[in-house]
N, C-alpha and C positions, 0 to 999 in steps of 0.2 A: 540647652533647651529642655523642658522639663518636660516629663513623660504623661498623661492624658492620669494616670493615677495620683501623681507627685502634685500634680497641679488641682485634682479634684477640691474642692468645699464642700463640705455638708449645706443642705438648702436652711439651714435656721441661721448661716450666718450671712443670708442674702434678704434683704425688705421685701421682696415679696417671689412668688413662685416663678413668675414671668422671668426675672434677673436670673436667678438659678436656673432653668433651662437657655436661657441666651449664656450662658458663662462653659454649659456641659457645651456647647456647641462650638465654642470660639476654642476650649482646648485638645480639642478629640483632635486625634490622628492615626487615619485608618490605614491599615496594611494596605496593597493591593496586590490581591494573592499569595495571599501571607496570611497566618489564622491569626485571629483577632477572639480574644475571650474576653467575657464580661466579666466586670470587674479590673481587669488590667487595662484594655481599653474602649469600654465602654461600660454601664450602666443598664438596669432594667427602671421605668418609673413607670410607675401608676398610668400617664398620659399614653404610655405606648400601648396599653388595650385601647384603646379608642382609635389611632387609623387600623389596627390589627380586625377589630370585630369591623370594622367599616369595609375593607379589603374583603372580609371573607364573606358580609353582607352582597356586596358589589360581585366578586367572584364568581357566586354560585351564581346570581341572576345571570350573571353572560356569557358563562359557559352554558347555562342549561337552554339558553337563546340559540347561541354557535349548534348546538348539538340536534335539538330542534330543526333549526333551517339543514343542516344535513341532510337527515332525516327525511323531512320532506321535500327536499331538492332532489335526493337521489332516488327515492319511491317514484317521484315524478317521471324521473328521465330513464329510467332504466326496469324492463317489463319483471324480472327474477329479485327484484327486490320491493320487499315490502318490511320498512323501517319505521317505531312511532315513538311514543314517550317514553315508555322502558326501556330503548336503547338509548334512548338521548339520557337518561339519568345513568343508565350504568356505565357510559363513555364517558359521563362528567366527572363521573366520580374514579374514575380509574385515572384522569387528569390533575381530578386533588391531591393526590397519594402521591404517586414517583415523583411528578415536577415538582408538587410542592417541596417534596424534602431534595433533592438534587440543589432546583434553583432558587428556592425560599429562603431557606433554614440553612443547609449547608453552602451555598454558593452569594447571597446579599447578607446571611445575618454573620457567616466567618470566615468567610475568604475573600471577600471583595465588595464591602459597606457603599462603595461609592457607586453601586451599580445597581440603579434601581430593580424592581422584582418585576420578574416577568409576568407579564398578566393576560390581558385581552387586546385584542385591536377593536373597538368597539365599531368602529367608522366602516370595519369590510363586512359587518354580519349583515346589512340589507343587501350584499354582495351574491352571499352566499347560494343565493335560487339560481343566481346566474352563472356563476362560480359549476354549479352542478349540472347546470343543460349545456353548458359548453362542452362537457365531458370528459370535467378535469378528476382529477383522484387526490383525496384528500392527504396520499401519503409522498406523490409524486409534488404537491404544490408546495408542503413544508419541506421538500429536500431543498427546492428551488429559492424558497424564500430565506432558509437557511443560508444559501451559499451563498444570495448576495447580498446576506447582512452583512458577511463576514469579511466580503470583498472591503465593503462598504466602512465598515469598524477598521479594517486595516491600516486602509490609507487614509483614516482619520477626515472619512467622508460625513459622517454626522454630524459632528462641533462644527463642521467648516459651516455645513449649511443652516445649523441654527445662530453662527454669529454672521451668517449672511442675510438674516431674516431681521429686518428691524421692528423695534416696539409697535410699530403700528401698524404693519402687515401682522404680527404677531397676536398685538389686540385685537384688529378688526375677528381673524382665525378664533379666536376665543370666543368673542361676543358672539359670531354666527353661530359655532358649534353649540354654545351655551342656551341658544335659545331654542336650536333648533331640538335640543336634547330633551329641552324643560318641554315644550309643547306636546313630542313626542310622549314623555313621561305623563304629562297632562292629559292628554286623551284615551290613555291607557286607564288611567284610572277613572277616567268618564264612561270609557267602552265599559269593564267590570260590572260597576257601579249601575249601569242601566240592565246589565243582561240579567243582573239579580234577580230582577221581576216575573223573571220568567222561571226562574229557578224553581220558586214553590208560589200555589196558587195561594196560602194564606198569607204573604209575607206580604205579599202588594206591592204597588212599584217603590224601590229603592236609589232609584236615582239621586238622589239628595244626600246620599251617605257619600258619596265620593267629591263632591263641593263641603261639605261638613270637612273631611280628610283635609281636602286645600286647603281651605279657610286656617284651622286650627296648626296646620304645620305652616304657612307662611309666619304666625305670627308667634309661636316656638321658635322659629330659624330666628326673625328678627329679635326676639328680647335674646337669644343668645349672640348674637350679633354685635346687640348693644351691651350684654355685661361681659364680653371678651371670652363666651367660650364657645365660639363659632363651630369648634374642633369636634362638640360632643352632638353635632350637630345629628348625625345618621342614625348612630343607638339612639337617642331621645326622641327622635322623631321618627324612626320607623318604626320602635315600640310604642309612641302614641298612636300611630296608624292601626300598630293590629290591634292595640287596647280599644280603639274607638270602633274597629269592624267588628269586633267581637260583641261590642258592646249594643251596636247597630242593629245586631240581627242577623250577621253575613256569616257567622260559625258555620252552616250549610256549605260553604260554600270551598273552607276548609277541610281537604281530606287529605290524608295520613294513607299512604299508600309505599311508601320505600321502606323497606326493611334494613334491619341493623345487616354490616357484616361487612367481605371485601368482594368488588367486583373480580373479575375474571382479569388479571396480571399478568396473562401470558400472552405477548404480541403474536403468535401465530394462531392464535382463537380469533383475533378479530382481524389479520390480513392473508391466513393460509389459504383462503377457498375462497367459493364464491355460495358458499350454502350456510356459512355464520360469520359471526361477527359483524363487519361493514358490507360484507356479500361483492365485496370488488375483486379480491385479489388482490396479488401485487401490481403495481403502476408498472405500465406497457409506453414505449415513448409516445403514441399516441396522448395517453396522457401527460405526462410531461409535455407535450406540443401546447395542449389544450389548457394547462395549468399557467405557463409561462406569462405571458403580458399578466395575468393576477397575482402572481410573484410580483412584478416589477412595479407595480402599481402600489402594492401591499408596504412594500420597503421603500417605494417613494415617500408612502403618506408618515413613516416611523419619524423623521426628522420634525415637524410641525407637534405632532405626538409627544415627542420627547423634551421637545421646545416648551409647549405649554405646562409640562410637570415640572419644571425643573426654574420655571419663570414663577410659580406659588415659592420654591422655596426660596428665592433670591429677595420676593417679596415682604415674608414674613422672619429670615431669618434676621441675624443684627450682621456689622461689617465685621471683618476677618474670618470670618467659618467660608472660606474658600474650599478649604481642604474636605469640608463633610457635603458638600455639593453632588448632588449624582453625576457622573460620568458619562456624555451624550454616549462615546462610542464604548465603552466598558458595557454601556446597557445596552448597546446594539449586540455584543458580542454575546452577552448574554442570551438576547433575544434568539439571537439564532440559533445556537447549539440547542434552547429549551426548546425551538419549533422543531426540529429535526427529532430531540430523544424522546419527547412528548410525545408525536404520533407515532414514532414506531413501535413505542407501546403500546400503542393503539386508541389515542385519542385522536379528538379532531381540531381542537383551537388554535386560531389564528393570532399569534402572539405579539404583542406591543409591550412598551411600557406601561405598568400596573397605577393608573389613574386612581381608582377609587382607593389605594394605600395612601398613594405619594399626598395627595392633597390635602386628605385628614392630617400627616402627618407634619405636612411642614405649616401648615394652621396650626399645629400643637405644638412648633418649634421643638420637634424631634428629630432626630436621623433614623437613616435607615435599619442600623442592625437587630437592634433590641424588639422592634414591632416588628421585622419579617420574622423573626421566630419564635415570636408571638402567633403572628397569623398561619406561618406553615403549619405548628402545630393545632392552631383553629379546623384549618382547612382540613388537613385531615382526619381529625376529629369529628366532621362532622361527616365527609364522606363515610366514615366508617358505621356512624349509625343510623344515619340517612334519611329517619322523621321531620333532622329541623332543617334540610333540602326543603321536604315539601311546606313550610313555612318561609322559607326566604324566598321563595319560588313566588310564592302567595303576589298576587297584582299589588295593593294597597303594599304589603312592606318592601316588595323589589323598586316599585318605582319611585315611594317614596326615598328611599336610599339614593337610589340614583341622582334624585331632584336635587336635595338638599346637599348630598354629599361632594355632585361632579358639576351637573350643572350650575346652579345658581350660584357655584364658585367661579367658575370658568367666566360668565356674565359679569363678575364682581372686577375679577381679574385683569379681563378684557378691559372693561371703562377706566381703571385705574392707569393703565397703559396709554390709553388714549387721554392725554391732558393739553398735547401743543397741538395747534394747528396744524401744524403738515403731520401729526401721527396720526388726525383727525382723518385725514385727505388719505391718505393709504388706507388706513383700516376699513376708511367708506369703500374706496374701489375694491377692495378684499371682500366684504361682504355684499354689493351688491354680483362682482361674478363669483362669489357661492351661491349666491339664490338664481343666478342665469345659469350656471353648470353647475359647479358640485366643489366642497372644499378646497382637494386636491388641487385641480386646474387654477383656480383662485390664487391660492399660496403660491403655486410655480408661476402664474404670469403679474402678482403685484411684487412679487420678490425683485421679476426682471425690472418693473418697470420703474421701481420703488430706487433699485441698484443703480441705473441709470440716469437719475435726477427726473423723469417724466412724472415722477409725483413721489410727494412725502419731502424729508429733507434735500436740499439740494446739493445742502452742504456736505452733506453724508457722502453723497457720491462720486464727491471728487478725491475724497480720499480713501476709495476702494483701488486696488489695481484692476489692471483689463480682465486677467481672468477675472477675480473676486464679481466683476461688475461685470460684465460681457457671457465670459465663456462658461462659466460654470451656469448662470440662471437660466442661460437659453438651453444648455443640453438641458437643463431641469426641466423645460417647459417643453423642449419638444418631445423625452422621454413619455414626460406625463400624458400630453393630445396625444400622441402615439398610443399608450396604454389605456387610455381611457377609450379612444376612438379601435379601438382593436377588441375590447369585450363588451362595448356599446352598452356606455355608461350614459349616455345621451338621447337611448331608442326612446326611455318614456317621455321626455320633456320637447325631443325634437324629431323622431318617428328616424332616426338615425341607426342602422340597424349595425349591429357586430362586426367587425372586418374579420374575423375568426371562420 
């Protein structure tokens, strides 16, 4: 069999660019933990800046979010601490640097390609206020979440449960997330967009600049949609966005406030005491107590997470690139050692698989290696000099990133999934109990019901065994009520208060 070198083409002896990137894909063969170097077995192209700038687009926005609700979770609940936006920029960026080169650059782009990059859990940041009045500790919840990825990645608890999830419980997860993502992203840039007015009394109300933004990036995403290059989707449109708010009026509104340089790298500045840093100290089991069910909950919801990244690339790539597929549990295992080394250096993110890479990426019909070390060294390049933070930061280019880049793929994704009648009939019970509770509980009780023949194929579930269809979805579903009804994840919808 021929080695990923031996077997290379140059692209001018393929018709068009498309064929030459489905051909790099069908003969790679990545180590697994084993260094893998470019050029022997893999490639750098051109396409790999584009999920690379899209990843560190997405990045900053949700780490500097994660660090923010910190921040203000912990000021809240605790009287000797008072935490605001200067700590949440200089925890972000102390997050850019170590993990990135550990889990980016050195550990997805040369040691282990089939392992997606560690990134954000985007789904626990409206967690995070609650996450902090329960009086958890941010370095006590990533030991915890750490250790039962790894349980989890072990016994090869990830793959089981995303090949126990079928395309329609799978699509419906999508569609929900997708929309609920875009509207979110939508009123963000509505919110912006109105407070302008108040900004300066000569500028007058500006409301209408952030429908101008929509307007003009729905119909950017579509013509790239329609000429196949869906992939350039983020850069082109989130740099239309700040072109058009600059253009608007909204410069004002834009400030340059982070300085070049390297934050503070020494994990005992931000856990030694309780007068710098995070102002906590080290985690007391108290915390550990109080962290626990958000562990269990956090590493429930990884498997659906990992499912939908790795369902874009199955979609977009051609047949035989088995071998360049992400790894559900390689990326679980990853996930946890980066949540464990990551804050004990002293960050705060709650880590999943890296969405806003994997999606540009496999829309670009690329693998992983070439653009994680692309984007590692983005990322830390920009922590280092910390201006164009406060431009990705910016409302108009973060959200549109997000929009075009995760959601309205996910939305895309999702419908495509859903084409038979019974994927139709699951995905619906999937997302109607996500708008009655909340994703998680959704996914764990249409999984059961879906495994079972109660809806979706019927035929599917008689050729699951007991466990596959029984024992596994129920522990799934009762872990998750349990986790969810234990940090009262239900108090606002149903006055259901924390069992904690």
């Amino acid at each position: 069999m021929k080695t990923y070198k031996e077997a290379h083409k140059p692209a001018s002896e393929f018709k068009s660019r498309s064929e030459y990137l489905e051909h790099e894909l069908q003969i790679m063969k990545p180590r697994r933990y084993k260094l893998n170097l470019p050029g022997r077995d893999f490639k750098f192209e051109w396409e790999d800046l584009v999920p690379a700038l899209a990843g560190t687009l997405g990045i900053i926005a949700m780490y500097s979010s994660v660090m923010m609700a910190w921040a203000e979770g912990l000021t809240a609940t605790w009287d000797h601490i008072t935490l605001g936006k200067d700590f949440a920029i200089e925890v972000s960026r102390v997050e850019m640097i170590i993990p990135a080169f550990l889990f980016v650059i050195l550990a997805s782009g040369f040691f282990n390609p089939r392992a997606n990059l560690a990134g954000n859990h985007g789904p626990m940041i409206p967690l995070i206020a609650s996450i902090a009045l329960a009086g958890a500790h941010p370095l006590a919840l990533a030991i915890l979440i750490g250790l039962f990825g790894l349980i989890l990645s072990f016994i090869k608890g990830g793959s089981r449960l995303v090949n126990l999830t079928s395309k329609g419980v799978a699509g419906g997860l999508l569609i929900f997330l997708g929309f609920t993502g875009a509207f979110s992203q939508i009123k963000t840039i509505q919110n912006w967009s109105m407070g302008l007015e108040s900004s300066t009394i000569e500028i007058g109300s500006m409301g209408y600049l952030g429908l101008i933004i929509l307007v003009i990036t729905v119909i950017l995403y579509s013509y790239l949609a329609r000429i196949g290059k869906r992939w350039l989707a983020i850069p082109a449109c989130a740099i239309t966005a700040l072109l058009i708010a600059l253009i608007g009026g909204a410069s004002f509104d834009l400030q340059f406030t982070t300085q070049m340089g390297l934050p503070n790298l020494n994990p005992a500045y931000w856990w030694g005491s309780t007068e710098k840093g995070w102002m906590l100290g080290l985690p007391n089991s108290q915390h550990f107590i109080a962290s626990l069910p958000f562990a269990i909950l956090a590493v429930a919801m990884w498997s659906p997470d990992f499912l939908g990244h790795r369902i874009f690339q199955e979609m977009n790539y051609p047949k035989k690139t088995e071998k360049v597929l992400m790894d559900v549990d390689d990326t679980m295992t990853m996930c946890s050692i980066r949540q464990m080394v990551g804050t004990a250096v002293g960050g705060g993110n709650i880590t999943s698989s890296w969405g806003t890479y994997m999606i540009p990426a496999a829309i670009a019909k690329r693998p992983i290696p070439a653009g994680a070390i692309l984007l590692g060294l983005m990322v830390m390049a920009v922590a280092i000099l910390g201006s164009p933070m406060d431009v990705a930061v910016w409302p108009p280019v973060r959200s549109i990133a997000l929009l075009v880049g995760v959601f309205l793929p996910m939305v895309e994704a999702g419908i495509q999934m859903v084409k038979e009648s019974a994927c139709a009939q699951a995905a619906g019970i999937c997302i109607f109990m996500a708008m009655v509770t909340n994703p998680v509980l959704a996914w764990a009780l249409a999984m059961f019901l879906d495994n079972n023949g109660f809806i979706g194929d019927k035929a599917r579930a008689k050729k699951l065994s007991m466990v596959d269809r029984f024992i596994i979805p129920l522990s799934i579903l009762i872990i998750c009520i349990a986790a969810v009804l234990t940090v009262g994840m239900l108090k606002g919808s149903y006055g259901i208060n924390a069992f904690l």
